[in-house]
Rosetta silent file (secondary structure, phi, psi, omega in degrees, C-alpha in Angstrom):
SEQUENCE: XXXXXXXXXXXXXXXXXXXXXXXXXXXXXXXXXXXXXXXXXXXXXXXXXXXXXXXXXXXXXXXXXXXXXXXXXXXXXXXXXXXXXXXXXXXXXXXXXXXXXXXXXXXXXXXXXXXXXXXXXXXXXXXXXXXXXXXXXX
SCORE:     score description
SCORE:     0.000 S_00000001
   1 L     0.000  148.607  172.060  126.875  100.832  298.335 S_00000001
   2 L  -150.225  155.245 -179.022  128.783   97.492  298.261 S_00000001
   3 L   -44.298  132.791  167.218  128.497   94.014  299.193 S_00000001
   4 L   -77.233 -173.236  179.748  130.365   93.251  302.190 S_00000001
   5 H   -42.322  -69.078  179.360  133.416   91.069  301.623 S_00000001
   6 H   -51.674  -59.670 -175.175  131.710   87.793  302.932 S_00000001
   7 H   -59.772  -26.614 -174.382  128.721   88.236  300.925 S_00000001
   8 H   -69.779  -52.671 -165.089  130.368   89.225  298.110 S_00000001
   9 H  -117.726   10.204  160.038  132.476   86.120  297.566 S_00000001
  10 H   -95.808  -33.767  176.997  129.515   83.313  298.466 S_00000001
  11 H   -65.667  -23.964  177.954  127.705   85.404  295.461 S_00000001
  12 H  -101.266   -1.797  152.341  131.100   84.554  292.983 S_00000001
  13 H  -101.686  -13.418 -178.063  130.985   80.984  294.190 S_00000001
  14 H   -74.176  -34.171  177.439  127.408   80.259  294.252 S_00000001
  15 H   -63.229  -51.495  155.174  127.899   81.755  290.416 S_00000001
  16 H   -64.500  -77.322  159.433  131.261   80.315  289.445 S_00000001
  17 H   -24.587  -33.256  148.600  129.616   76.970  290.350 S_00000001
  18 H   -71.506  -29.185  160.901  126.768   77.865  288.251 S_00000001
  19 H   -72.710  -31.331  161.821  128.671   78.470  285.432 S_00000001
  20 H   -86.580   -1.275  151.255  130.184   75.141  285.596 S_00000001
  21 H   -72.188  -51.057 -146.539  126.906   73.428  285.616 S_00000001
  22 H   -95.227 -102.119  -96.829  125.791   75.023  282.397 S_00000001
  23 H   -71.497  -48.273 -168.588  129.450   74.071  280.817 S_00000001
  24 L   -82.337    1.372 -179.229  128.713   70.465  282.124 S_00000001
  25 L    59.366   39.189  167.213  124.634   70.938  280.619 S_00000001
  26 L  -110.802   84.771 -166.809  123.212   70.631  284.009 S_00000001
  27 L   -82.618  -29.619  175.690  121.026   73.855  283.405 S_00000001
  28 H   -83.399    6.930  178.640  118.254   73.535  286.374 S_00000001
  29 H  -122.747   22.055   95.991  120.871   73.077  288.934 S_00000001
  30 H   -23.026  -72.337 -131.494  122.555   76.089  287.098 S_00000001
  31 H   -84.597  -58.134 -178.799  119.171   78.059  287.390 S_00000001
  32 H   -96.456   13.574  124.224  119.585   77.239  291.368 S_00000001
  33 H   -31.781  -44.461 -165.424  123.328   77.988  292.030 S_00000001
  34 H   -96.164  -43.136 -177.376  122.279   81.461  290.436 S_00000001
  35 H   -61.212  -24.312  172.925  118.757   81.884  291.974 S_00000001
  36 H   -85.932   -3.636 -170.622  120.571   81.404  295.585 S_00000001
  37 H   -71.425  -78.867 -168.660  123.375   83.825  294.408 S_00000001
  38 H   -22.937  -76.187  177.180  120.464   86.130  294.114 S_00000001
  39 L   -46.311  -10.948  174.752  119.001   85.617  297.282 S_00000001
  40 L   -92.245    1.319  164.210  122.134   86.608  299.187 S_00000001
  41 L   -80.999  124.404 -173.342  121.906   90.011  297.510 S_00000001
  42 L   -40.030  176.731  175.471  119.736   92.747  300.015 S_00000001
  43 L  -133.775  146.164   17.428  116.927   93.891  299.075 S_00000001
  44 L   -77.802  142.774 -168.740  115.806   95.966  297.169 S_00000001
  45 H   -67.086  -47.641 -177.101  117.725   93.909  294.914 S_00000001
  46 H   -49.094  -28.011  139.265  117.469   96.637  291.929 S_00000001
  47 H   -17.822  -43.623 -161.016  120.339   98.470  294.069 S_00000001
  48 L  -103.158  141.461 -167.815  122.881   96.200  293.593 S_00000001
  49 H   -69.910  -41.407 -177.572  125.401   95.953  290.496 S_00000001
  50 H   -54.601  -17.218 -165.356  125.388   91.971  291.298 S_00000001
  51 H   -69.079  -24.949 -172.730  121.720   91.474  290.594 S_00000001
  52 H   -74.619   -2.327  173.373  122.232   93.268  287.017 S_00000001
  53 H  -116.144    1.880  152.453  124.266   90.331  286.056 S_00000001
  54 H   -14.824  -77.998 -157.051  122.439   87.651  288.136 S_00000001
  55 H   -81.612   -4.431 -172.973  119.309   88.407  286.375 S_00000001
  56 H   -93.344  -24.315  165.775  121.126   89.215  283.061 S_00000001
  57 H   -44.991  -66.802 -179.800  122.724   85.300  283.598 S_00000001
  58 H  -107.848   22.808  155.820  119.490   83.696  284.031 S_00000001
  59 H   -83.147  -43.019 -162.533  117.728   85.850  281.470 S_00000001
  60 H   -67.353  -65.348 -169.839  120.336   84.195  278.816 S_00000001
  61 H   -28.318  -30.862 -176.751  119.767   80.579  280.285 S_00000001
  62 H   -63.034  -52.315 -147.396  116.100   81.308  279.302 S_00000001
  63 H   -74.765  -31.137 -137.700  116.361   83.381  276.100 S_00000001
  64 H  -101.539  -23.506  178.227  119.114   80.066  275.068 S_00000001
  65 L  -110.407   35.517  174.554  115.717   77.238  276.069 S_00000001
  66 L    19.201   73.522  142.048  113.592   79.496  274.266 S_00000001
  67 L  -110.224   74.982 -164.911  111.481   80.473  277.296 S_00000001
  68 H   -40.140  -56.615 -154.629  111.032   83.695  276.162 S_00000001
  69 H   -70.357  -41.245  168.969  108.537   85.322  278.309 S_00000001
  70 H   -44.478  -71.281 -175.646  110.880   84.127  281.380 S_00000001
  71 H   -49.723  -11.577 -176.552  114.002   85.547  279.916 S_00000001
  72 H   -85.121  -42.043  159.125  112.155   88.830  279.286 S_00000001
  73 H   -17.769  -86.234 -178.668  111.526   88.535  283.224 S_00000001
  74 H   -52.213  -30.246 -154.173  114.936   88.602  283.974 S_00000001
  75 H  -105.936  -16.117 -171.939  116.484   90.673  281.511 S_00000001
  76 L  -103.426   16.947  175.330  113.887   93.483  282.276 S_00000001
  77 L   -97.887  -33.863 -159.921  114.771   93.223  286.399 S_00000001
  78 L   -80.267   -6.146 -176.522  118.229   93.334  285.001 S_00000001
  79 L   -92.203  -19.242  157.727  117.410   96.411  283.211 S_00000001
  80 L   -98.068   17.629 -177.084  116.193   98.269  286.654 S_00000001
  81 L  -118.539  172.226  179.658  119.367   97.322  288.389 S_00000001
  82 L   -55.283  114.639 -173.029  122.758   99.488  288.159 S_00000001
  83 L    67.269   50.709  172.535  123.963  100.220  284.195 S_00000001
  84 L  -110.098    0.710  176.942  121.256   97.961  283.011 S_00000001
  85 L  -100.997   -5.052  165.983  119.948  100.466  281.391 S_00000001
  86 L  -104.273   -0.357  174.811  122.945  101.472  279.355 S_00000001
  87 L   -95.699  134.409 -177.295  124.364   98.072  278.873 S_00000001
  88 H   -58.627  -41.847 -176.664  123.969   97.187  275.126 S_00000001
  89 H   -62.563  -34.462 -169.812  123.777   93.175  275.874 S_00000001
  90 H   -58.282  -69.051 -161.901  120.894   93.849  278.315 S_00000001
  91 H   -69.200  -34.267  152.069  119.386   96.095  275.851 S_00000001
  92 H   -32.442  -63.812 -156.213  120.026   93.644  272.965 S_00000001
  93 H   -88.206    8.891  167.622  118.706   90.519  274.523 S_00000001
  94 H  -107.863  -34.633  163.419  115.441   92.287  275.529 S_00000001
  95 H   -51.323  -42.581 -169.939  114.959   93.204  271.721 S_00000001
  96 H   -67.886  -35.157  175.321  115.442   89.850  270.956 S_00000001
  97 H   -69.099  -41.775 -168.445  112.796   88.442  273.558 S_00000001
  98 H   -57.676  -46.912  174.000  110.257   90.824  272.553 S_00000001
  99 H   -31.670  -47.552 -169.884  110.757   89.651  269.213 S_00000001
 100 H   -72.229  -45.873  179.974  110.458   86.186  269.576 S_00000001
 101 H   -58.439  -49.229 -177.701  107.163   87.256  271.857 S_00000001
 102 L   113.568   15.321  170.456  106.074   89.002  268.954 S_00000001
 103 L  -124.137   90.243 -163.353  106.219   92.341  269.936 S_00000001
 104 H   -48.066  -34.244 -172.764  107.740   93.474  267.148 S_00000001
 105 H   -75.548  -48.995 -167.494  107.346   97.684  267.785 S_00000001
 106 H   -73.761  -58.842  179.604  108.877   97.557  271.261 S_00000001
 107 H   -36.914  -44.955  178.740  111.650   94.961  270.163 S_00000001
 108 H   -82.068  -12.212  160.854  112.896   97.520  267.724 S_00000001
 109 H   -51.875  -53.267 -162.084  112.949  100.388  270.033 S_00000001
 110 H  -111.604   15.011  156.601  115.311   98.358  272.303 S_00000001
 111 H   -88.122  -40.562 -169.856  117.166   96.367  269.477 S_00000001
 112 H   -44.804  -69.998  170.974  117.654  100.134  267.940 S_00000001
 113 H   -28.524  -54.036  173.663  118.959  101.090  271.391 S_00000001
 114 H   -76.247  -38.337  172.486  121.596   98.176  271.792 S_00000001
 115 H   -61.345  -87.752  169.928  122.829   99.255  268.050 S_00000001
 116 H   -26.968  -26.781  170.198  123.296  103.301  269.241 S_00000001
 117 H   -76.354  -56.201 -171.856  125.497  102.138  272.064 S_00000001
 118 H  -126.395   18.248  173.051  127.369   99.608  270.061 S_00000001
 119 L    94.673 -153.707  179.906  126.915   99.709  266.219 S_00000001
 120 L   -81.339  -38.798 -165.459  126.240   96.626  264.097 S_00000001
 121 H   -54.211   -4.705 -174.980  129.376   94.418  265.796 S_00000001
 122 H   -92.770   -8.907  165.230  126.502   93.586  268.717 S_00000001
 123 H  -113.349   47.147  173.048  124.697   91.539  266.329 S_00000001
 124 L   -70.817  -74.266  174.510  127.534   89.729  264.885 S_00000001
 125 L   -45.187  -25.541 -175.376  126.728   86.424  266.512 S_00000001
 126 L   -60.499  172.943 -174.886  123.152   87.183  266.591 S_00000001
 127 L   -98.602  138.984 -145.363  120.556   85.840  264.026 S_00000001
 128 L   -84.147  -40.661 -162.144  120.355   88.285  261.042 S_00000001
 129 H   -53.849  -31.856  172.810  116.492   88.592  261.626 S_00000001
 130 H   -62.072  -45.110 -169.925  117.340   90.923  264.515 S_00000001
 131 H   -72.098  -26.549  173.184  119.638   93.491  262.445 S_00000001
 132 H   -65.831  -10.754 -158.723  116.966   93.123  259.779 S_00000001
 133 H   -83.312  -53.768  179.030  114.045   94.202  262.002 S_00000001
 134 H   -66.625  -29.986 -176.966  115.919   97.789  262.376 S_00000001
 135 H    -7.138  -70.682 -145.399  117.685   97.875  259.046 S_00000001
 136 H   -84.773  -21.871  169.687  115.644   99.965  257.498 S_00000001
 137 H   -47.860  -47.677 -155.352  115.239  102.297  260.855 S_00000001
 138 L   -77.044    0.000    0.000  119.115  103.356  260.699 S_00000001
């Protein structure tokens, strides 16, 4: 299934337009640029490829204001929507929430996951404490 046209291209401007809020550091009127993107996607939303990057969008904004438990929100609706379960970044950035949450077993199951897809290079930028958590798994 796909978006029609019209719907399609109010979801890449409500989104574009959200991106240029966070560039300009206006992150809650970011947060609702993306949350109305959202709402113009049908429901069930987990159908649609936009919602996995919606919710994978305003899973970062979270995971980046350390609001963990939010960003885990997001990144694990983004994780029931189309390839979210095989995208590394997804699977990465859910390790990383759990972590921070403190659930240390399940973070390495799903940093270990984001590694099998895409090696070590997905935690280049990342904070060492993540690649360290698995190290010894590998």
């Amino acid at each position: 299934m796909e978006l029609s046209d019209e719907i399609h291209v109010k979801i890449l401007k409500l989104c574009e337009r959200g991106d240029e809020l966070l560039d300009e550091n206006k992150v809650d009127l970011a947060i609702t640029k993306y949350l109305s993107a959202l709402e113009l996607v049908p429901n069930p939303k987990s159908d649609w490829e936009a919602s996995t990057w919606i919710y994978t969008t305003l899973g970062e904004i979270y995971l980046i204001n350390k609001e963990f438990n939010i960003a885990k929100e997001y990144f694990y609706n983004a994780l029931n929507c189309p390839d979210g379960i095989s995208n590394p970044l997804i699977l990465l950035r859910i390790g990383e929430t759990l972590f921070e949450t403190q659930d240390l077993e399940q973070s390495r199951e799903y940093l270990l996951r984001a590694y099998m897809l895409e090696g070590q290079d997905i935690f280049g930028e990342e904070d060492e404490k993540y690649f360290n958590s698995i190290k010894s798994l590998i």
